[in-house]
N, CA, C, O and CB atoms as a CASP TS submission, in Angstrom:
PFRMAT TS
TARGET T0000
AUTHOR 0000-0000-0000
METHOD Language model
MODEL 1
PARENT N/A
ATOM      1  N   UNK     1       0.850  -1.159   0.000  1.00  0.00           N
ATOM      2  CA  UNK     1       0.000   0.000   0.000  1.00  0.00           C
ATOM      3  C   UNK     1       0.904   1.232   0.000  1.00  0.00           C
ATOM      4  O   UNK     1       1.962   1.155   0.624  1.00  0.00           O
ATOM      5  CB  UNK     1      -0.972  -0.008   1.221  1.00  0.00           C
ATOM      6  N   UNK     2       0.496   2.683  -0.824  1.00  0.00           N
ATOM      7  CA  UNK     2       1.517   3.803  -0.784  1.00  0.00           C
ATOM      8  C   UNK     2       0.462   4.757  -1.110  1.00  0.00           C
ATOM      9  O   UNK     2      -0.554   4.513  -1.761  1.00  0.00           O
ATOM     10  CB  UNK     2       2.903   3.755  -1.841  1.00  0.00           C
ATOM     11  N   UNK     3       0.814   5.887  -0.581  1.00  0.00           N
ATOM     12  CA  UNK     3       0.256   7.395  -0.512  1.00  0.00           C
ATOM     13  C   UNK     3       1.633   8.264  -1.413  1.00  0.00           C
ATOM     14  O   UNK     3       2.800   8.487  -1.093  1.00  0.00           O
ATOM     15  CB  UNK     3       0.023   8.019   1.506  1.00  0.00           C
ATOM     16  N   UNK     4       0.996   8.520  -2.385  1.00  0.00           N
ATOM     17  CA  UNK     4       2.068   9.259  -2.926  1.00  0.00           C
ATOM     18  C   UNK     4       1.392  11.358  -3.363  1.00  0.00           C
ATOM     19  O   UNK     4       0.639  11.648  -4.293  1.00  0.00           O
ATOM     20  CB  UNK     4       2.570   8.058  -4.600  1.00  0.00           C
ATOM     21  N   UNK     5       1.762  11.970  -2.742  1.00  0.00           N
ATOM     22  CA  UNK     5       1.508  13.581  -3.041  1.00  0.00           C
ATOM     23  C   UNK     5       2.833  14.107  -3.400  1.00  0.00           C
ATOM     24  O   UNK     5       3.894  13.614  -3.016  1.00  0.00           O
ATOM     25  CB  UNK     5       0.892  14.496  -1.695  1.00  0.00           C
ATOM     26  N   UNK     6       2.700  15.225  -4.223  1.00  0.00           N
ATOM     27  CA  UNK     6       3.430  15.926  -4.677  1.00  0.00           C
ATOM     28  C   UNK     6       2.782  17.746  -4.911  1.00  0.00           C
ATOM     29  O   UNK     6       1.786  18.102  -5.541  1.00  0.00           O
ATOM     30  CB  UNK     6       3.810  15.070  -5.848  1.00  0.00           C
ATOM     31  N   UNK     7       3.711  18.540  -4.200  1.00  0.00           N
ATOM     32  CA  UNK     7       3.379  19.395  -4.718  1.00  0.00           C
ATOM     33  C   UNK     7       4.512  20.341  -5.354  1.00  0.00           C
ATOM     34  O   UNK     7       5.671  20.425  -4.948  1.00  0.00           O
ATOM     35  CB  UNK     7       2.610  19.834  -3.921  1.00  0.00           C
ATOM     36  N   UNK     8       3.724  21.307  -6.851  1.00  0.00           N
ATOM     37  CA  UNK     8       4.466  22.043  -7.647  1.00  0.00           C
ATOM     38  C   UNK     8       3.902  23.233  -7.365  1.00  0.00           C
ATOM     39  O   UNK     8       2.707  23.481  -7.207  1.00  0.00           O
ATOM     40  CB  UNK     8       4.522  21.679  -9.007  1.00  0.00           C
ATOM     41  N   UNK     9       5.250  24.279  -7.288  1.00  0.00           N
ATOM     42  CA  UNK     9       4.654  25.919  -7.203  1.00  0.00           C
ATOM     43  C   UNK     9       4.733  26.161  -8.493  1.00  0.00           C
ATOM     44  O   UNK     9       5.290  25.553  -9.407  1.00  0.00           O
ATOM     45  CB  UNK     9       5.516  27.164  -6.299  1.00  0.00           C
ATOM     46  N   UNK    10       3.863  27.497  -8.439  1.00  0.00           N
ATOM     47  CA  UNK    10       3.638  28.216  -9.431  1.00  0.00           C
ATOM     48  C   UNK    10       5.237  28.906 -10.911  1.00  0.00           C
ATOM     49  O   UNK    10       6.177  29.676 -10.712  1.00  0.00           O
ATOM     50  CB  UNK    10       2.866  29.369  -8.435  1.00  0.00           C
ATOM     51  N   UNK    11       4.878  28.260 -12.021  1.00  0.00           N
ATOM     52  CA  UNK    11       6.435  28.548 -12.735  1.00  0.00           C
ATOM     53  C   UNK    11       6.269  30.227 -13.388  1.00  0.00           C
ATOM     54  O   UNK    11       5.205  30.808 -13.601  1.00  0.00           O
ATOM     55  CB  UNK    11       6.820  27.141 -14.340  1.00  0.00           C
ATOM     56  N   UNK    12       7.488  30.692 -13.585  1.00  0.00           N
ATOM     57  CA  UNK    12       7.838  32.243 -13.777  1.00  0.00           C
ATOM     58  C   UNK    12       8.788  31.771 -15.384  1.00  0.00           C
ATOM     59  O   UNK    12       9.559  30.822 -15.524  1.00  0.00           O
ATOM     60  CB  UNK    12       9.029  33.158 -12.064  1.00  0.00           C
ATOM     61  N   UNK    13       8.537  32.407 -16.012  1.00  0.00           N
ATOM     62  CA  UNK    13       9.611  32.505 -16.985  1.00  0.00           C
ATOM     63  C   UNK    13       9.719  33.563 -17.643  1.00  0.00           C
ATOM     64  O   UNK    13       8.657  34.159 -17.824  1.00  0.00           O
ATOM     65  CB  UNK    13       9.600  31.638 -17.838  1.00  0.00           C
ATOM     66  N   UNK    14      11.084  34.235 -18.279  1.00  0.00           N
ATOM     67  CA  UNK    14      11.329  35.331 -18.687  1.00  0.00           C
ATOM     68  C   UNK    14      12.228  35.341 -19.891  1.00  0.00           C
ATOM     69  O   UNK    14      13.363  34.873 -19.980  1.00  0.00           O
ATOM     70  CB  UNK    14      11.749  35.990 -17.696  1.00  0.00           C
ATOM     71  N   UNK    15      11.397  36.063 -20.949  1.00  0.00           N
ATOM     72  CA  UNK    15      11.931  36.202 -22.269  1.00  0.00           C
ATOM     73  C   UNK    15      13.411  37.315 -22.158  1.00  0.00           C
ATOM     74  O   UNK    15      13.476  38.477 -21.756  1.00  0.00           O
ATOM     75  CB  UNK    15      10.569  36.853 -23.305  1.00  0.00           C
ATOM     76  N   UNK    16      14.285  36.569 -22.592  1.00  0.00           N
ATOM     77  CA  UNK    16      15.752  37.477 -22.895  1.00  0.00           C
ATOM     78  C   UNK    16      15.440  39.284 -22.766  1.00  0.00           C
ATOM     79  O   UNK    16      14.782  39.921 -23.589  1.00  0.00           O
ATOM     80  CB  UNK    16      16.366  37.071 -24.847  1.00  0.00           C
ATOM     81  N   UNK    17      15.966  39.742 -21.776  1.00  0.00           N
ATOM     82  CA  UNK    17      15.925  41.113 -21.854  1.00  0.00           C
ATOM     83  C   UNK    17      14.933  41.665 -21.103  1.00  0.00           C
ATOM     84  O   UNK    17      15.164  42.710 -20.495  1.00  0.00           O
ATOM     85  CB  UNK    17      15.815  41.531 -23.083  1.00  0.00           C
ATOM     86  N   UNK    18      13.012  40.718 -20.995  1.00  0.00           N
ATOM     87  CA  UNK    18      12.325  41.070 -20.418  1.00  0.00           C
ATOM     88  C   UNK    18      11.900  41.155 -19.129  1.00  0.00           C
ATOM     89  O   UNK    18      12.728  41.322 -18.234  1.00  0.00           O
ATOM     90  CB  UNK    18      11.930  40.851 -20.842  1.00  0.00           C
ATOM     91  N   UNK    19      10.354  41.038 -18.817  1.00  0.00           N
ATOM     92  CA  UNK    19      10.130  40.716 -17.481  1.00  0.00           C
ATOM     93  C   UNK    19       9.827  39.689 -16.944  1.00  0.00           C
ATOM     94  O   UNK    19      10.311  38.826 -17.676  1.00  0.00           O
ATOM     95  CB  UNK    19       9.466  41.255 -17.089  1.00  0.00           C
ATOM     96  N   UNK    20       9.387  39.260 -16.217  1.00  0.00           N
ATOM     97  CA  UNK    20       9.323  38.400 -15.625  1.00  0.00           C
ATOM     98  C   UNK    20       7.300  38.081 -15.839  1.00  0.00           C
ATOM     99  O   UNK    20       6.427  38.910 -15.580  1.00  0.00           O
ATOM    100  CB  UNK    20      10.164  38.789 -14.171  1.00  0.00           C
ATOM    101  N   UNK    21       7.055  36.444 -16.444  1.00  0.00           N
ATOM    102  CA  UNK    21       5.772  36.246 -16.354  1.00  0.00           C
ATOM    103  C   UNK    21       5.556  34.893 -15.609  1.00  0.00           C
ATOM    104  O   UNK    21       6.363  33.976 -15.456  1.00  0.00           O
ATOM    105  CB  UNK    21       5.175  36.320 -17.692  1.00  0.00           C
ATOM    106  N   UNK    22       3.994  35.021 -15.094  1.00  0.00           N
ATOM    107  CA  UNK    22       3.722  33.985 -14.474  1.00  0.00           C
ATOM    108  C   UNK    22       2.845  32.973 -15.738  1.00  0.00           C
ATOM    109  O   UNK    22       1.971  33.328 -16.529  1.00  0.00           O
ATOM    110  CB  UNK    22       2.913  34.462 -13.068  1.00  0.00           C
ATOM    111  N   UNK    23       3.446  31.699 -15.549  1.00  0.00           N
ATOM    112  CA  UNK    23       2.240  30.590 -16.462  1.00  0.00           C
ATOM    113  C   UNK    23       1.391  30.290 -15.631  1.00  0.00           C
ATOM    114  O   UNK    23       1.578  30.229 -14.416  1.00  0.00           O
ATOM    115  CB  UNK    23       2.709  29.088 -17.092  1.00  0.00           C
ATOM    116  N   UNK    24       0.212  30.039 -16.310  1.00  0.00           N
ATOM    117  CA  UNK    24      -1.103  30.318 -15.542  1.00  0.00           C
ATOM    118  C   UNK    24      -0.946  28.563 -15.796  1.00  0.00           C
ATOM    119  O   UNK    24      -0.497  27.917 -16.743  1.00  0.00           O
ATOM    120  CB  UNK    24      -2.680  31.550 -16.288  1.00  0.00           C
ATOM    121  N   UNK    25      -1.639  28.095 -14.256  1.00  0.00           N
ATOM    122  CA  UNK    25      -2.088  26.730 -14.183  1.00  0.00           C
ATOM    123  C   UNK    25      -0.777  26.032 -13.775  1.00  0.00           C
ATOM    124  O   UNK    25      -0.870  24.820 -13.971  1.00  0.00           O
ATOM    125  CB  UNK    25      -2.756  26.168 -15.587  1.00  0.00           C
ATOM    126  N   UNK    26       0.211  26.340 -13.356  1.00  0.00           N
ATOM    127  CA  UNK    26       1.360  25.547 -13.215  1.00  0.00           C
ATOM    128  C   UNK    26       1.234  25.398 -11.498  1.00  0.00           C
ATOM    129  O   UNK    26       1.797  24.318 -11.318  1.00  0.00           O
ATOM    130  CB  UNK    26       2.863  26.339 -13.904  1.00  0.00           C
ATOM    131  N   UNK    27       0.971  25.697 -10.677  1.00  0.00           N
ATOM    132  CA  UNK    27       0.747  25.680  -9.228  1.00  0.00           C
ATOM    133  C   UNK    27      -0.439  24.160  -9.069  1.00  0.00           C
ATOM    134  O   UNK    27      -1.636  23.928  -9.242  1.00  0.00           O
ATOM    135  CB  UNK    27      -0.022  27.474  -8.677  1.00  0.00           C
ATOM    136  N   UNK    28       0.738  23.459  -8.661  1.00  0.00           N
ATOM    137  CA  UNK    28      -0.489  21.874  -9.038  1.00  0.00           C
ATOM    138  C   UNK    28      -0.331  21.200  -7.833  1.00  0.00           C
ATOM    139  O   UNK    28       0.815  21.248  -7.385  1.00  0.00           O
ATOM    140  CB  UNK    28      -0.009  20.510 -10.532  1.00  0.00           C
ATOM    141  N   UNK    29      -1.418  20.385  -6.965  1.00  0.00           N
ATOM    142  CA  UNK    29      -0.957  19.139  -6.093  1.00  0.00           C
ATOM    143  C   UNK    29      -1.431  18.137  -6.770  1.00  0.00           C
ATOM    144  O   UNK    29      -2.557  18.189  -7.264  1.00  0.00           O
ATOM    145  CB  UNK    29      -1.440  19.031  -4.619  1.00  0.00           C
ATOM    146  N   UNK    30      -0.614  17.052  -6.893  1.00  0.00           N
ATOM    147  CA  UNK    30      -0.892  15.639  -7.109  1.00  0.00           C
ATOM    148  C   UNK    30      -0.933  14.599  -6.186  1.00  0.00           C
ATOM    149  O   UNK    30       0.041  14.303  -5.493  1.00  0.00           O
ATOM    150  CB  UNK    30      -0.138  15.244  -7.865  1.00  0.00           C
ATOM    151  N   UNK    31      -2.117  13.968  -6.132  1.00  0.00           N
ATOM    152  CA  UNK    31      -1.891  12.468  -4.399  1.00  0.00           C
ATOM    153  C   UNK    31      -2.369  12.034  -5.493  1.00  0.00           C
ATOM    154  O   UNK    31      -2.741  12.650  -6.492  1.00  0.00           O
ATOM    155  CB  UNK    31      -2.897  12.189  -2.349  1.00  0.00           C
ATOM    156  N   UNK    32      -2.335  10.584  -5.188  1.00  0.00           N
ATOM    157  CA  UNK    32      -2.731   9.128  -5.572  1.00  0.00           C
ATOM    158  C   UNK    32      -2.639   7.630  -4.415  1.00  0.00           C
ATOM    159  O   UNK    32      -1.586   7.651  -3.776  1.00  0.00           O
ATOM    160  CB  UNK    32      -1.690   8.865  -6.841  1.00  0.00           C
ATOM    161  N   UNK    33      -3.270   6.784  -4.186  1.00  0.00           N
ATOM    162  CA  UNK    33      -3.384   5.719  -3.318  1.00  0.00           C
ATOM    163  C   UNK    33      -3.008   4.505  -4.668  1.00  0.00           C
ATOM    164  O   UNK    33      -3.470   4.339  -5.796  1.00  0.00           O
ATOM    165  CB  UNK    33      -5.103   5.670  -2.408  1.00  0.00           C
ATOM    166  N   UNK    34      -1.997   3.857  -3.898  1.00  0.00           N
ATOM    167  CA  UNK    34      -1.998   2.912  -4.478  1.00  0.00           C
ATOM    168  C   UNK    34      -1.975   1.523  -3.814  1.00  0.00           C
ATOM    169  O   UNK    34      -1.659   1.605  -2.627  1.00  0.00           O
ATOM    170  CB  UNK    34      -1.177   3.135  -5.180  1.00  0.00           C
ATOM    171  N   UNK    35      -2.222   0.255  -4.245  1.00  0.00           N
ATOM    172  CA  UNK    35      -2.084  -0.987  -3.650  1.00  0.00           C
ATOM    173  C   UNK    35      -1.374  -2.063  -4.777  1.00  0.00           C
ATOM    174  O   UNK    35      -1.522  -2.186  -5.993  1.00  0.00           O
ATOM    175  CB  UNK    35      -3.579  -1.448  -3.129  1.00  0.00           C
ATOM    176  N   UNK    36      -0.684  -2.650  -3.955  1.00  0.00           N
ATOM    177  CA  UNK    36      -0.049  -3.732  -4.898  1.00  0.00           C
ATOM    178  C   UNK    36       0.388  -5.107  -4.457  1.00  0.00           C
ATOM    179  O   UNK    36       0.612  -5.470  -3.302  1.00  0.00           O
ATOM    180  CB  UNK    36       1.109  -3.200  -5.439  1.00  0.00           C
ATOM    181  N   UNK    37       0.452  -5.645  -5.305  1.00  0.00           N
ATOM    182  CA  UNK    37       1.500  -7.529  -4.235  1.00  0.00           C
ATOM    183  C   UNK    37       2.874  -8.157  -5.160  1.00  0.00           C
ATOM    184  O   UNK    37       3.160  -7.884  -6.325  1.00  0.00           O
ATOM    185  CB  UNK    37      -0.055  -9.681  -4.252  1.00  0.00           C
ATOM    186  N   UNK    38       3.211  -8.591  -4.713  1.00  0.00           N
ATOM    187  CA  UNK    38       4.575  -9.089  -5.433  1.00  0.00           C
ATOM    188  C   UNK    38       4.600 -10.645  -5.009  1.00  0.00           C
ATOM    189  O   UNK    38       4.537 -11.101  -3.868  1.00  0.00           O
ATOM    190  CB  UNK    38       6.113  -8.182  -4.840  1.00  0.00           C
ATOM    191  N   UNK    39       4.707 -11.340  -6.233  1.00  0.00           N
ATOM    192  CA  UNK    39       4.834 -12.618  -6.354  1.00  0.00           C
ATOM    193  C   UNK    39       6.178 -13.328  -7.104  1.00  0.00           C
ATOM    194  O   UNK    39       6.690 -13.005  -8.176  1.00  0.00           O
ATOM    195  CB  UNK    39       3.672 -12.921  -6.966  1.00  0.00           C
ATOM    196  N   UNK    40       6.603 -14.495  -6.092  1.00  0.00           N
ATOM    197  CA  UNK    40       8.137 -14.931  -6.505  1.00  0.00           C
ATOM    198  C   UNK    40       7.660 -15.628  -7.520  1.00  0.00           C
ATOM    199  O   UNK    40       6.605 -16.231  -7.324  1.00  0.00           O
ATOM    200  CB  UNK    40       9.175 -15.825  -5.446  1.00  0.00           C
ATOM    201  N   UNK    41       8.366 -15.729  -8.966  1.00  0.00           N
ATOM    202  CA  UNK    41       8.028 -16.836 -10.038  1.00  0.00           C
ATOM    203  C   UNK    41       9.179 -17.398 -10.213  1.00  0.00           C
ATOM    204  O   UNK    41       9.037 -18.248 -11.091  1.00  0.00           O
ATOM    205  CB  UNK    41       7.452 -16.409 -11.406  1.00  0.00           C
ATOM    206  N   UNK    42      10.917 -17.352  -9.602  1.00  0.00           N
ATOM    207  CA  UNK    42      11.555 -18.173  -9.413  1.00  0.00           C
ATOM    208  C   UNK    42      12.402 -17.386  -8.342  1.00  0.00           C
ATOM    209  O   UNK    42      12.191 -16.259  -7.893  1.00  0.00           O
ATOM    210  CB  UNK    42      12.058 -18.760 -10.582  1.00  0.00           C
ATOM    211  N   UNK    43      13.622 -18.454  -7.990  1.00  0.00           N
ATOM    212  CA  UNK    43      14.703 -17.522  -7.099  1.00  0.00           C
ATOM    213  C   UNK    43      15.357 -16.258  -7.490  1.00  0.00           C
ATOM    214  O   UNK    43      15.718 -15.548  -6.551  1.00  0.00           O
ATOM    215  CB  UNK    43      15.831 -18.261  -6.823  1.00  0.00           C
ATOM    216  N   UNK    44      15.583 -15.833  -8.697  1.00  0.00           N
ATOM    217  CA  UNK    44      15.722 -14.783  -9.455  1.00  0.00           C
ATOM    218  C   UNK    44      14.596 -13.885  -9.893  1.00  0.00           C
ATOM    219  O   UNK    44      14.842 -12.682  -9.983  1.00  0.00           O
ATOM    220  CB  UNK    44      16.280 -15.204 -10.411  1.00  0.00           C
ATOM    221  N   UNK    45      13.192 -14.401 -10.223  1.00  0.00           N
ATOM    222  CA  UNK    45      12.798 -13.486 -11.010  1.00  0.00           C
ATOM    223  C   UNK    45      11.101 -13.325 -10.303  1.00  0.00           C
ATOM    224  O   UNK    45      10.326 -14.254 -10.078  1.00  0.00           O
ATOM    225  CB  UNK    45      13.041 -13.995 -12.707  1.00  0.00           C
ATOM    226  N   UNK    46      10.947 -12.350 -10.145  1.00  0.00           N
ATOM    227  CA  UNK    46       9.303 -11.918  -9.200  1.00  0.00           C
ATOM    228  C   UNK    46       8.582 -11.342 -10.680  1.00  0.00           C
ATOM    229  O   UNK    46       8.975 -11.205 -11.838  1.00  0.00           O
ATOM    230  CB  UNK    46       9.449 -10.170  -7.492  1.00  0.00           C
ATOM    231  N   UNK    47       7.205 -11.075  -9.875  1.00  0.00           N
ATOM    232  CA  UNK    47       6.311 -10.289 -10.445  1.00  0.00           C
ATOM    233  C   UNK    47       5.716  -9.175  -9.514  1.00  0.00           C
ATOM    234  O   UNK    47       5.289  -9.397  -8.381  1.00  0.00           O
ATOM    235  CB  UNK    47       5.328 -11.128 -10.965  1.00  0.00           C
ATOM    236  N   UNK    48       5.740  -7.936 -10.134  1.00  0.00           N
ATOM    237  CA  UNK    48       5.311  -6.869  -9.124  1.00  0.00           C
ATOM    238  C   UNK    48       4.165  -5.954  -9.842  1.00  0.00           C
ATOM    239  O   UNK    48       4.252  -4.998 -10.613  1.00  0.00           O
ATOM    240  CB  UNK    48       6.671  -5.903  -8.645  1.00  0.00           C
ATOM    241  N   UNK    49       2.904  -6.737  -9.192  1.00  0.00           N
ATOM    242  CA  UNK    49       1.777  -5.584  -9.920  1.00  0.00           C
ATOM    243  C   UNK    49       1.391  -4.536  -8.488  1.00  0.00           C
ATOM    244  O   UNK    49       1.810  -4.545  -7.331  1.00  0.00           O
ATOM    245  CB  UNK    49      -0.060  -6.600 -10.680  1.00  0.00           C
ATOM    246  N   UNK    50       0.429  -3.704  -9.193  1.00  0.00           N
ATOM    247  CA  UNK    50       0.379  -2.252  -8.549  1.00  0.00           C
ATOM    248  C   UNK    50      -0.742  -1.401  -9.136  1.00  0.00           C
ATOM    249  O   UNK    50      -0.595  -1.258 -10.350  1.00  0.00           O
ATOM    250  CB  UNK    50       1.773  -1.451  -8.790  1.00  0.00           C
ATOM    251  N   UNK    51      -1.859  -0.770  -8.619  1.00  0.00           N
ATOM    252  CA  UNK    51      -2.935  -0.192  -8.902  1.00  0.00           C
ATOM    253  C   UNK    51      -3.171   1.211  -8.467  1.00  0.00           C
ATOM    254  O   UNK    51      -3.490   1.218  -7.278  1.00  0.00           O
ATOM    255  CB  UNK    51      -3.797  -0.933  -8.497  1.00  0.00           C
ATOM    256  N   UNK    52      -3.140   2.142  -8.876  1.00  0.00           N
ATOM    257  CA  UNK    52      -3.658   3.337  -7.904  1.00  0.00           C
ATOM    258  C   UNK    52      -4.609   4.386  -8.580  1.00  0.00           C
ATOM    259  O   UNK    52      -4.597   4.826  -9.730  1.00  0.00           O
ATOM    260  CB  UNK    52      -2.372   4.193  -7.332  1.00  0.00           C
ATOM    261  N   UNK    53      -5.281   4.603  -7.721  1.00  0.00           N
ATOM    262  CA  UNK    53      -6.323   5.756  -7.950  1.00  0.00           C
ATOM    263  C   UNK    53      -5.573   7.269  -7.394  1.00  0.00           C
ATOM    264  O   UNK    53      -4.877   7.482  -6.401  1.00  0.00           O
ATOM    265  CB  UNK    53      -7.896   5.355  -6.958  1.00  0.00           C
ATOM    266  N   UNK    54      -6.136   8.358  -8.699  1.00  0.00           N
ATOM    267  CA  UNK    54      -5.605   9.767  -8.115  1.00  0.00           C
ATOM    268  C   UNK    54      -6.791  10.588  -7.670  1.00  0.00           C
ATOM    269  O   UNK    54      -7.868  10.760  -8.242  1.00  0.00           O
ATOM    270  CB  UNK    54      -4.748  10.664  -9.252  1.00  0.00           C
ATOM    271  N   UNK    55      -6.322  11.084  -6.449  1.00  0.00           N
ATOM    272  CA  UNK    55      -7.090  11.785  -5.152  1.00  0.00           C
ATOM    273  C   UNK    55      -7.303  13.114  -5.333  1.00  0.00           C
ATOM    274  O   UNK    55      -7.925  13.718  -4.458  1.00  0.00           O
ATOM    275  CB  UNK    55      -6.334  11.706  -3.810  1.00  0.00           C
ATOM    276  N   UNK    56      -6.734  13.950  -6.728  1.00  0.00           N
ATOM    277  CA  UNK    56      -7.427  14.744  -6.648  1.00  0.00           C
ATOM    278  C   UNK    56      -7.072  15.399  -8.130  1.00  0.00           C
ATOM    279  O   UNK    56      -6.542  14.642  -8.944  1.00  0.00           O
ATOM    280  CB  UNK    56      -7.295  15.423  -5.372  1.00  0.00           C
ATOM    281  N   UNK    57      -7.336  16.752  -8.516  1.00  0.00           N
ATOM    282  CA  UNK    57      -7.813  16.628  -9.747  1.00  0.00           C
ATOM    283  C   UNK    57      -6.840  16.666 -10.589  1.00  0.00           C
ATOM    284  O   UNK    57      -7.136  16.326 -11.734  1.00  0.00           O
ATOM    285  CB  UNK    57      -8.699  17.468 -10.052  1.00  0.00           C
ATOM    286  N   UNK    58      -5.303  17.106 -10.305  1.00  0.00           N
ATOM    287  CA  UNK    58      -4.572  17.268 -11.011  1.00  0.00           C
ATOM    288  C   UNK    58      -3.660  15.821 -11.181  1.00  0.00           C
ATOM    289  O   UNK    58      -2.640  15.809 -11.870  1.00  0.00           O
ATOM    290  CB  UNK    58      -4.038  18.446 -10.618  1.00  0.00           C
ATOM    291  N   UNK    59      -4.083  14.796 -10.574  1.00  0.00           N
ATOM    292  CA  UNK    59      -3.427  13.786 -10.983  1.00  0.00           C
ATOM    293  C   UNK    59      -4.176  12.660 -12.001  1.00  0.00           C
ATOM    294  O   UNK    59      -5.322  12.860 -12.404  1.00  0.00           O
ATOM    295  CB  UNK    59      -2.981  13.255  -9.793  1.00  0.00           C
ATOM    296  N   UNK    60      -3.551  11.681 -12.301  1.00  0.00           N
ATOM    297  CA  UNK    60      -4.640  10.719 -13.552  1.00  0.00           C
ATOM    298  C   UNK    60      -5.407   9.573 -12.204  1.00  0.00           C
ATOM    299  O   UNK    60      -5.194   9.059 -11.106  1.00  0.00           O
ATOM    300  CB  UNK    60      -3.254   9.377 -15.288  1.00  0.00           C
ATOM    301  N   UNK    61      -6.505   9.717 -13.434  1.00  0.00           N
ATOM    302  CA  UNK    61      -7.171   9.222 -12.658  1.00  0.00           C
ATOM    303  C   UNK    61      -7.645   7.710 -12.134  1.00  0.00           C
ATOM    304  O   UNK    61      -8.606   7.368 -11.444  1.00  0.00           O
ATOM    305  CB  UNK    61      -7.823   9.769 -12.950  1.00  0.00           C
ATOM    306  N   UNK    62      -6.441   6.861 -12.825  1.00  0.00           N
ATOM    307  CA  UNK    62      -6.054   5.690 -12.219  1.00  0.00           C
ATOM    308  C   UNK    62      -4.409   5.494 -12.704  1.00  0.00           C
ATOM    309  O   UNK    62      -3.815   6.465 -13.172  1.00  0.00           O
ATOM    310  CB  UNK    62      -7.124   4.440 -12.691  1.00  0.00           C
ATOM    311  N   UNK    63      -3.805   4.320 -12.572  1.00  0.00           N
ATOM    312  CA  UNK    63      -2.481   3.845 -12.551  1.00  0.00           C
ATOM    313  C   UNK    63      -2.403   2.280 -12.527  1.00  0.00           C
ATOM    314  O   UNK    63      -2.363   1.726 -11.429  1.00  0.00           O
ATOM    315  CB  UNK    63      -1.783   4.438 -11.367  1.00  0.00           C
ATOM    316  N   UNK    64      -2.375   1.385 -13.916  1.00  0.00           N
ATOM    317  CA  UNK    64      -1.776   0.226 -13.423  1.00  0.00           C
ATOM    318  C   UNK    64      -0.483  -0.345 -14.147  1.00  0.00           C
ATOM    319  O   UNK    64      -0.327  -0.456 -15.363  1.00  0.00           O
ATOM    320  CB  UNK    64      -2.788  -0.747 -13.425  1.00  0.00           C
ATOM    321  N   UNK    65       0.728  -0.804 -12.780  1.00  0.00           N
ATOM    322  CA  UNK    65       1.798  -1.313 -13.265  1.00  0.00           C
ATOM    323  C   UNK    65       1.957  -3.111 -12.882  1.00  0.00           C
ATOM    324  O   UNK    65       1.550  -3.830 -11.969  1.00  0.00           O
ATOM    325  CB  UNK    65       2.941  -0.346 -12.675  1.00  0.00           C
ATOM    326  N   UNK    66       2.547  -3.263 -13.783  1.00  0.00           N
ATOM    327  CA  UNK    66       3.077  -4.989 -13.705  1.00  0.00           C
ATOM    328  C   UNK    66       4.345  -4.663 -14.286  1.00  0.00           C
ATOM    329  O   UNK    66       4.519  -3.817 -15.162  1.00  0.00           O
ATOM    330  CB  UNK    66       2.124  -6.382 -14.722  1.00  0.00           C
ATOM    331  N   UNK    67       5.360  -5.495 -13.666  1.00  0.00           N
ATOM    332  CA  UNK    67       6.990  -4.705 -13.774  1.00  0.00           C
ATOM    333  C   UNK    67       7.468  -6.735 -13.523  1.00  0.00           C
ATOM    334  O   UNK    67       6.598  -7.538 -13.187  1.00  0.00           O
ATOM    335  CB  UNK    67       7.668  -2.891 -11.822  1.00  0.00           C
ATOM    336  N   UNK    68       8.510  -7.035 -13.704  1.00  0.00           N
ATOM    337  CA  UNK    68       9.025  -8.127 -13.638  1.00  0.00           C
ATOM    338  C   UNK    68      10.853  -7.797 -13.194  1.00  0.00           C
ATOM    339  O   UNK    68      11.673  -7.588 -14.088  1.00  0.00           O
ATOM    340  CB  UNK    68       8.624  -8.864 -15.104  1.00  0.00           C
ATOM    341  N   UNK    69      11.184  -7.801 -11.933  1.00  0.00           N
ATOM    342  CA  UNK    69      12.042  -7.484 -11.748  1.00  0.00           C
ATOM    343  C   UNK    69      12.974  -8.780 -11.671  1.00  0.00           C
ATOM    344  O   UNK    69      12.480  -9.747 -11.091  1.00  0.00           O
ATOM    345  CB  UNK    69      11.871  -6.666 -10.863  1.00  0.00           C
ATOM    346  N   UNK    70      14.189  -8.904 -12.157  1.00  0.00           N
ATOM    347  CA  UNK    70      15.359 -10.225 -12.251  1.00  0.00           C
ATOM    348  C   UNK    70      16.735 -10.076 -11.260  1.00  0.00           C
ATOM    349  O   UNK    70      17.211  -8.941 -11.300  1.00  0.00           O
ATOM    350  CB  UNK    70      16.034 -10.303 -14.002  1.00  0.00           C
ATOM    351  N   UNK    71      17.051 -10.499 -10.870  1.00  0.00           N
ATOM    352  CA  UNK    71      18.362 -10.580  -9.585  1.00  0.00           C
ATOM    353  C   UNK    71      19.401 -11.474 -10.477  1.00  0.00           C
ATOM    354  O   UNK    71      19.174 -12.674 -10.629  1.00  0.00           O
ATOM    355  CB  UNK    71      17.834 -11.602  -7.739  1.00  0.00           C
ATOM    356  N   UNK    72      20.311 -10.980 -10.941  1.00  0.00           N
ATOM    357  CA  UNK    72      21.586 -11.838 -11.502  1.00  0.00           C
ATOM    358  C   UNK    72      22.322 -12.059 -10.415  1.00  0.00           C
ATOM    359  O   UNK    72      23.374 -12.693 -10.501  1.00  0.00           O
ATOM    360  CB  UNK    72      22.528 -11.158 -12.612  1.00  0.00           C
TER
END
């Protein structure tokens, strides 16, 4: 299980010589909940799936991974 948030401030950028502007919409929080399990399929090699829903509006609004990680 994981709680993942992130937050971004607001971005400024400035054309050579000029002033200084704000981009509109760049000031964002992102959370998401996720759940997952990991299963051995040999002594070397697992399976790792993973699901998450995002908590609020600026994140997507689900997430699924299956990843196969190997140990040499």
């Amino acid at each position: 299980m994981s709680f993942n948030q992130r937050f971004y401030t607001k971005t400024k950028q400035r054309p050579e010589g000029g002033e200084w502007d704000k981009i509109p919409r760049t000031d964002t929080n992102t959370a998401s909940l996720g759940i997952g399990a990991t299963l051995a399929l040999s002594p070397n090699l697992s399976m790792v799936t993973s699901i998450g829903a995002g908590l609020t509006e600026d994140s997507p609004d689900y997430q699924i991974s299956l990843r196969f990680p190997y140990r040499f």
